[in-house]
C-alpha positions in Angstrom: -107.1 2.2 -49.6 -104.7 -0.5 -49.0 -106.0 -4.2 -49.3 -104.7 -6.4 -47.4 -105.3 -10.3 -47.0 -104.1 -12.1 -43.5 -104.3 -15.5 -43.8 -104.3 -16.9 -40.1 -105.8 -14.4 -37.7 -103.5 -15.8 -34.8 -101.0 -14.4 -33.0 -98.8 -12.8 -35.5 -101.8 -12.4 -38.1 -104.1 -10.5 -35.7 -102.1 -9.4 -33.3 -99.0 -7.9 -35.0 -99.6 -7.3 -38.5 -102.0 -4.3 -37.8 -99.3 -2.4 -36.1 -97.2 -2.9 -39.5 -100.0 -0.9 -41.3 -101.6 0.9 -38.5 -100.4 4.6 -40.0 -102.1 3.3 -43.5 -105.6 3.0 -44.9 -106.4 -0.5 -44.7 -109.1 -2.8 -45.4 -108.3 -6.5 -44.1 -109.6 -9.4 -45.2 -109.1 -12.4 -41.9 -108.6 -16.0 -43.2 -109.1 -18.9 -40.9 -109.5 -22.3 -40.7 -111.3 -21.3 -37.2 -115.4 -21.0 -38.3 -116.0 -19.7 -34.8 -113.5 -17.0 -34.9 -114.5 -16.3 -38.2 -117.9 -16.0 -37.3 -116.9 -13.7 -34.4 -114.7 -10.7 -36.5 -118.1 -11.0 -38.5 -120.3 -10.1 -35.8 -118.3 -7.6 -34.1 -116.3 -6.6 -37.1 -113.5 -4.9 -35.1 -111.6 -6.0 -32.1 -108.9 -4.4 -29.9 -104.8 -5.2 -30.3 -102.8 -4.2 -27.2 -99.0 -3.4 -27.2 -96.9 -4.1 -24.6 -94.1 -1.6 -23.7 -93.2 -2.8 -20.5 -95.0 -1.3 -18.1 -98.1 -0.3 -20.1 -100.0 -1.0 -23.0 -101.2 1.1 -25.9 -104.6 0.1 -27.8 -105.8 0.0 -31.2 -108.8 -0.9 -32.3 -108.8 -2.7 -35.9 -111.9 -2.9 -38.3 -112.4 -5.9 -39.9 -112.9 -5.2 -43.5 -114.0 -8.9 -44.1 -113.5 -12.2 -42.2 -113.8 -16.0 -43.9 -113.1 -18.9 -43.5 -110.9 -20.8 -45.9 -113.3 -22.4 -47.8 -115.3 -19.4 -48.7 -112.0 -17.9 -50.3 -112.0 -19.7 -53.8 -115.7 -17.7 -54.0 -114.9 -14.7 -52.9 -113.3 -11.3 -54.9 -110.9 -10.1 -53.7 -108.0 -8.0 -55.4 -105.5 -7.6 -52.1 -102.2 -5.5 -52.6 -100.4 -8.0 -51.0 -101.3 -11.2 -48.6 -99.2 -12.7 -45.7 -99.7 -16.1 -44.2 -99.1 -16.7 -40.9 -100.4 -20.4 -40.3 -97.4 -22.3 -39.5 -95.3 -24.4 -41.2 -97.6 -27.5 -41.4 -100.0 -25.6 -42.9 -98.7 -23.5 -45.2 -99.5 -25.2 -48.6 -102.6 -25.6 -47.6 -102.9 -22.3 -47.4 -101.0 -21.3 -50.7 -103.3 -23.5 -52.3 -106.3 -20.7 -51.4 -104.5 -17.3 -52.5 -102.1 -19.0 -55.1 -104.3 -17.4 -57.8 -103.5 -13.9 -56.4 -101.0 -11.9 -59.0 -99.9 -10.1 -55.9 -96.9 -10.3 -53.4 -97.3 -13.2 -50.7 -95.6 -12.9 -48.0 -94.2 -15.9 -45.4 -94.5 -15.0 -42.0 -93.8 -18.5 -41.0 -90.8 -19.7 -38.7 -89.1 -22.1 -41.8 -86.8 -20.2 -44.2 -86.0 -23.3 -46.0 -90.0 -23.3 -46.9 -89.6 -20.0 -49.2 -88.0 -22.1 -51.9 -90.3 -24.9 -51.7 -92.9 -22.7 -52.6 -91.3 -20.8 -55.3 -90.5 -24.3 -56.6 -94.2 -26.2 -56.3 -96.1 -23.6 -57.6 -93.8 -21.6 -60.1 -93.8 -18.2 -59.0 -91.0 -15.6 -57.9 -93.2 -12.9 -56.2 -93.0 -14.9 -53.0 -91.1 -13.6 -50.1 -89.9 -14.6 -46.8 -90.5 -12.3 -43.5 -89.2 -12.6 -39.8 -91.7 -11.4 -37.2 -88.9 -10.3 -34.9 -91.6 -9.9 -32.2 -93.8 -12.1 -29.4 -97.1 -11.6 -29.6 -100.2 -13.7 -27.9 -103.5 -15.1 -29.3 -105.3 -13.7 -26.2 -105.0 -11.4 -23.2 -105.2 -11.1 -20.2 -108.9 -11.4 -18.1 -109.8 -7.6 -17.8 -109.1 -7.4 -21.3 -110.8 -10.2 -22.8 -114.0 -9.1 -21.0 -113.9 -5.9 -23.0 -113.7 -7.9 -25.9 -113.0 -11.4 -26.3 -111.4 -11.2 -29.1 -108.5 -8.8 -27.4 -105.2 -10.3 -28.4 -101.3 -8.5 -27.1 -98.3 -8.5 -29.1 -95.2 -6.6 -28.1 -93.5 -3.7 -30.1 -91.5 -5.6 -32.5 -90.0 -5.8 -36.3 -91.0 -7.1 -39.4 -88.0 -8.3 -41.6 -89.1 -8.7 -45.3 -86.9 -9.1 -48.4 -85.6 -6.3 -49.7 -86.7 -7.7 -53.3 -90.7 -7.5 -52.0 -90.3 -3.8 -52.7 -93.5 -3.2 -50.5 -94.0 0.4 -49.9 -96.5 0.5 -47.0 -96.4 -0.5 -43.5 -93.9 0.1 -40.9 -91.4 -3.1 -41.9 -88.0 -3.1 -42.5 -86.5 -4.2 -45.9 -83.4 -5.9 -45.6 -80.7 -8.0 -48.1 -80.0 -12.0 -48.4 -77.4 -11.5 -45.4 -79.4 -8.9 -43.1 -82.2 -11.5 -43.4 -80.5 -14.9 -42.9 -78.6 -13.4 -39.8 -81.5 -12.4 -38.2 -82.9 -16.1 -39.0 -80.4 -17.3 -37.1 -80.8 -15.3 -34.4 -84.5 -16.2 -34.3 -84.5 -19.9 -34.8 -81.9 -20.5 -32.3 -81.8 -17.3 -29.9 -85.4 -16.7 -29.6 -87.6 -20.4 -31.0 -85.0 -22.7 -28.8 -85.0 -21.4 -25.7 -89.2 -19.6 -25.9 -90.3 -23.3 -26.8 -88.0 -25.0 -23.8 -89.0 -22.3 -21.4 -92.6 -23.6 -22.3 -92.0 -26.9 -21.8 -90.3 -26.8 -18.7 -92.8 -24.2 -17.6 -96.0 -27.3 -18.7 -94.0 -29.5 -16.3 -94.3 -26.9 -13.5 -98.0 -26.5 -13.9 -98.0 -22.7 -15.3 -100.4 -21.2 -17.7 -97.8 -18.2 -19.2 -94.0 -18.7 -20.3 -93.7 -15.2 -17.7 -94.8 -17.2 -14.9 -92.9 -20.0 -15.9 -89.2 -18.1 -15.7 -90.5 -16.9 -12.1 -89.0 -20.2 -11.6 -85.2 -19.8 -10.7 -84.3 -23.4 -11.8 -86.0 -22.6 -15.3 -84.9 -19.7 -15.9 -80.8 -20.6 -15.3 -82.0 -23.5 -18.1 -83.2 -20.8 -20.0 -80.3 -19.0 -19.8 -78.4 -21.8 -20.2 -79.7 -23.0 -23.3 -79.1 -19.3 -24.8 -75.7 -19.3 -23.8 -74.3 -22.5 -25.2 -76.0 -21.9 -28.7 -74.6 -18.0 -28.8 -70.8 -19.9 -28.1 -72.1 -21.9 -31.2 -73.7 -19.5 -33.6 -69.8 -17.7 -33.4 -68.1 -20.1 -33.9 -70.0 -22.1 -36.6 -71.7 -18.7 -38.6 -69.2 -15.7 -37.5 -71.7 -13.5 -36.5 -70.6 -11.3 -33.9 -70.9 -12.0 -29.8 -72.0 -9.1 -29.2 -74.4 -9.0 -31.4 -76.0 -12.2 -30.1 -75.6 -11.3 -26.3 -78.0 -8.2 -26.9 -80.7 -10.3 -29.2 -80.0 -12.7 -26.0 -81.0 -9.9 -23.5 -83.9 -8.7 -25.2 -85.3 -12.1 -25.7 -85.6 -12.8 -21.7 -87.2 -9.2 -21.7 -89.5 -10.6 -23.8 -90.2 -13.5 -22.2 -90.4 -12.5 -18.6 -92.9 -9.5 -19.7 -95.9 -10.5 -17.6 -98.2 -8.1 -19.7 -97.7 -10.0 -23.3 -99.5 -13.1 -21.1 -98.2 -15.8 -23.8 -99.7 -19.0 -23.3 -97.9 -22.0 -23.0 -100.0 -24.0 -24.8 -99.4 -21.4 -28.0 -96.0 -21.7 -27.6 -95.2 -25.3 -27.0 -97.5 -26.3 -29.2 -96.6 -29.5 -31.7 -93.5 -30.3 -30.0 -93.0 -33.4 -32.7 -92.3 -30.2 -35.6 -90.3 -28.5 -33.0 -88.0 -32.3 -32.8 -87.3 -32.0 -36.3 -83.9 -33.4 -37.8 -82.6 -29.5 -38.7 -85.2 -28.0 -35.9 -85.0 -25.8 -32.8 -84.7 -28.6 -30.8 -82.3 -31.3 -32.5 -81.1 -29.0 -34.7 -79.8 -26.6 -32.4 -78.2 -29.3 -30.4 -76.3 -30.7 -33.5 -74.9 -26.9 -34.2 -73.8 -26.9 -30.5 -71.9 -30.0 -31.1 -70.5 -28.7 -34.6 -69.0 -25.7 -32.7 -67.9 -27.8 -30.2 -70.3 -26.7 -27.6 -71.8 -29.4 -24.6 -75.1 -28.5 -24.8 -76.0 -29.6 -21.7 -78.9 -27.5 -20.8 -80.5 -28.0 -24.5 -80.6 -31.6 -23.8 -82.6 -31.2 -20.8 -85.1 -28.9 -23.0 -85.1 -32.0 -25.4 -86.3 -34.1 -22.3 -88.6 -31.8 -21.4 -90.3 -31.2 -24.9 -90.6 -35.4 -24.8 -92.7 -35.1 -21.7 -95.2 -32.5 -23.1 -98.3 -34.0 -22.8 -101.3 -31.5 -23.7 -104.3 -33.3 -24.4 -105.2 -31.2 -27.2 -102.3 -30.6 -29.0 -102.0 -32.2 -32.2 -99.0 -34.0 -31.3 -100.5 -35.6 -28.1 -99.2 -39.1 -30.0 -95.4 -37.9 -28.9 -96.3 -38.9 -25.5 -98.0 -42.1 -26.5 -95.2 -43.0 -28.8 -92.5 -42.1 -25.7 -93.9 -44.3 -23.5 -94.4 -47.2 -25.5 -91.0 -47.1 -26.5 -89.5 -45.9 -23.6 -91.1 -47.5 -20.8 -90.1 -51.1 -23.0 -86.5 -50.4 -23.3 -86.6 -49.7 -26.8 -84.9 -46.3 -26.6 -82.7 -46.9 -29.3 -85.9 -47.5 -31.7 -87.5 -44.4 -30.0 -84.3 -42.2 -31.5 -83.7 -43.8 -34.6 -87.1 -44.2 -35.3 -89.2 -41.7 -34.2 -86.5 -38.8 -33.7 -84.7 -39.7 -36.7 -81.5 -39.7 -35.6 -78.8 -41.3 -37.3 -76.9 -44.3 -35.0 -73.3 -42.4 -35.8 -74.2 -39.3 -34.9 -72.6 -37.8 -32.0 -76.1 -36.2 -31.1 -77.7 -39.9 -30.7 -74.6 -41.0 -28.9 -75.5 -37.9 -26.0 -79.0 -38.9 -26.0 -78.6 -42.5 -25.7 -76.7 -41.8 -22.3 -78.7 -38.8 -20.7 -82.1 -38.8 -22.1 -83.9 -41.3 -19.8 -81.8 -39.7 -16.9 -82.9 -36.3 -17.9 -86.6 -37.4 -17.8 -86.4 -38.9 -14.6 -84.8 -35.7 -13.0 -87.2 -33.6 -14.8 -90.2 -36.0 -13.5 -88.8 -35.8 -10.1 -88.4 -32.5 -9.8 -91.2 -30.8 -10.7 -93.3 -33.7 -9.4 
């Protein structure tokens, strides 16, 4: 029997990793900063995945080998073939720190390539390895579902890129080189994070629940689409990876998005919209490789706006909108970019936002108002 260790049983943890190993002999071990989660794959010790092809969905029901909380780890033995974490960047050494002892491969499922290397570096160790969930998946379902079991999550039928150099021999995942697997990074950050976070945030400002619901929206969706067109002119001209290439990752991302029976939650995927503005992000990031390949990135700019005005309550970057209105609402919008944005006062990026931003929240509050 295969052990393996999940470390955040979210979306990607709980959700898709089981269909990696479903043809296998597996027991899991759940880690979660989440005691009430915990506490519920204890009780029930099993819960059912859904996949979503389209127009139906396939179940599987996974046992729960063990579930704990992250604290209870440091106590407990366990002598897993290989662990994955899957907690997000901001956590992630937090989460080293707990299986770091493990002489096993860990595996990155985590949307920062650049964070492979850190890791390597802090705590001294090669068998680390970086993998691309190339896949949306939801950390719930739909109503009918959930009252079957509430801990039901969806995820769609997607692909797990892992370095070639992991050697893992189990699991449905595809292996692939240094170049395989920073192409398809690309593709990810910019054709699938940029536009799946924007459609989010423009879809928060309409007042919907799922991103599916939100691209019901035709002026969302043209942003969408928008957005996706102006960083594939980019990507081929600043990387050289092929057009068409891009245009069919492209396509099967608004699959994705618009499939109403993944039921993504906006909250999930908008969430912490301050990591999502970082300097070499999805967000400013993208718009900075637009303007390196000489693209107008006009529609990105509006999904900058837009992430600005996200203002979930419970979202650990509720601050942004404290910190944008402050600044913003005193005519310190220079201090807001430089300061809070980080952007530096040469840059052609803070030149385009120092003349559209506060336009492109106004239209944004006024339209959807």
């Amino acid at each position: 029997m295969r052990r393996v260790v999940i470390v955040g049983a979210g979306a990607i943890g709980r959700a898709f990793l089981p269909w990696v190993f479903r043809e296998e002999d597996v027991f899991y071990t759940f880690v979660d900063s989440d005691l009430h989660l915990v506490n519920a794959l204890r009780e029930r010790r099993q819960f059912d995945s859904y996949m979503s092809h389209k127009i139906r969905l396939d179940r599987m029901t996974v046992s729960v080998g063990q579930a704990l909380h992250v604290d209870e780890v440091p106590e407990a033995r366990l002598c897993p073939d290989v662990v994955f974490i899957c907690v997000g960047p901001r956590n992630l050494f937090h989460a080293f720190d707990i299986v770091k002892d493990f002489p096993c491969p860990i595996v990155l499922a985590e949307n920062d390539i650049e964070l492979l290397q850190q890791v390597r570096e802090k705590y001294a160790r090669e068998n680390v390895y970086f993998s691309i969930p190339d896949v949306i998946a939801s950390n719930t379902a739909p109503g009918h579902l959930t009252e079957r079991d509430p801990l039901a999550v969806v995820t769609e039928a997607g692909v797990l890129y892992v370095q070639e150099e992991s050697r893992l021999e189990f699991g449905v995942l595809q292996l692939v080189d240094e170049a395989e697997l920073q192409k398809q990074w690309v593709a990810k950050l910019y054709v699938h994070n940029t536009p799946h976070c924007i459609a989010a945030y423009l879809g928060h400002l309409n007042g919907d629940t799922y991103v599916h619901r939100a691209l019901e929206n035709r002026y969302i969706l043209e942003t969408v689409e928008g957005v996706m067109d102006e960083l594939i002119r980019a990507i081929v001209t600043v990387e050289g990876y092929s057009e068409s290439f891009l245009r069919d990752y492209a396509t099967k991302e608004m699959q994705r998005f618009s499939d109403p029976l993944l039921s993504d939650p906006i909250r999930r995927v908008a969430r912490e919209p301050l990591r999502k503005l970082e300097p070499t992000g999805r967000l400013l990031g993208a718009a900075n490789l637009c303007l390196k390949g000489g693209v107008l990135p006009r529609n990105l700019l509006l999904g900058i706006a837009a992430s600005l005005m996200y203002d979930d309550i419970g979202d650990p970057d509720i601050n942004l909108s404290f910190l944008r209105n402050t600044f913003l609402a005193n005519g310190h919008l220079i201090h807001f970019l430089t300061d809070v944005l980080r952007l530096h006062r040469d840059g052609p990026l803070f030149s385009l936002l120092s003349r559209s931003l506060l336009a492109d929240i106004t239209a944004l509050s006024e339209g959807f108002a």
